[in-house]
C-alpha positions, 0 to 999 in steps of 0.5 A: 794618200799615194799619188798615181803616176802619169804613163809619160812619168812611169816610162821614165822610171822604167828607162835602161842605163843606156836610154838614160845616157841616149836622152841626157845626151840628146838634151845636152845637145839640142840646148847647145845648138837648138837641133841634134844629129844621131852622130852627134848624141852617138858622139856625146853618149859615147856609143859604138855606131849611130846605129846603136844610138838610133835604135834606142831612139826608137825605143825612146820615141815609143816612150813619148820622150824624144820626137822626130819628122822621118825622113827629115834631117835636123827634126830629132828633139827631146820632150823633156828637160833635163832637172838640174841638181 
């Protein structure tokens, strides 16, 4: 019998390469230091501009993946944990 797939867990499979590096990298960087900037995950991504990176936030966010209090500084947090391999 197949299993049916939460919404939070198909969004995930229908992630692009760059939203897949955005999360890990918000990830790796919130366990590091218990919060994260947009230059920080820009930093550790390697992406162009913090403007990249926030706009793929945004995209993450509609996924329910990453979570932030707007106009809040220090409140960007992932939903989800990196699975070790």
């Amino acid at each position: 019998m197949a299993q049916r797939l939460t919404e939070h867990e198909a969004a995930v499979l229908r992630l692009t390469t760059t939203e897949v590096i955005v999360l890990v990298a918000l990830i790796r960087v919130h366990a590091a230091s218990g919060r994260a900037t947009i230059r920080e995950v820009t930093d550790v991504a390697g992406l162009a501009s913090p403007s990249q990176t926030h706009h793929v936030l945004r995209r993450l966010r509609q996924a329910d993946l990453v979570a932030w209090e707007n106009g809040r500084a220090g409140t960007l947090r992932p939903l989800v944990q990196e699975i070790p391999t």
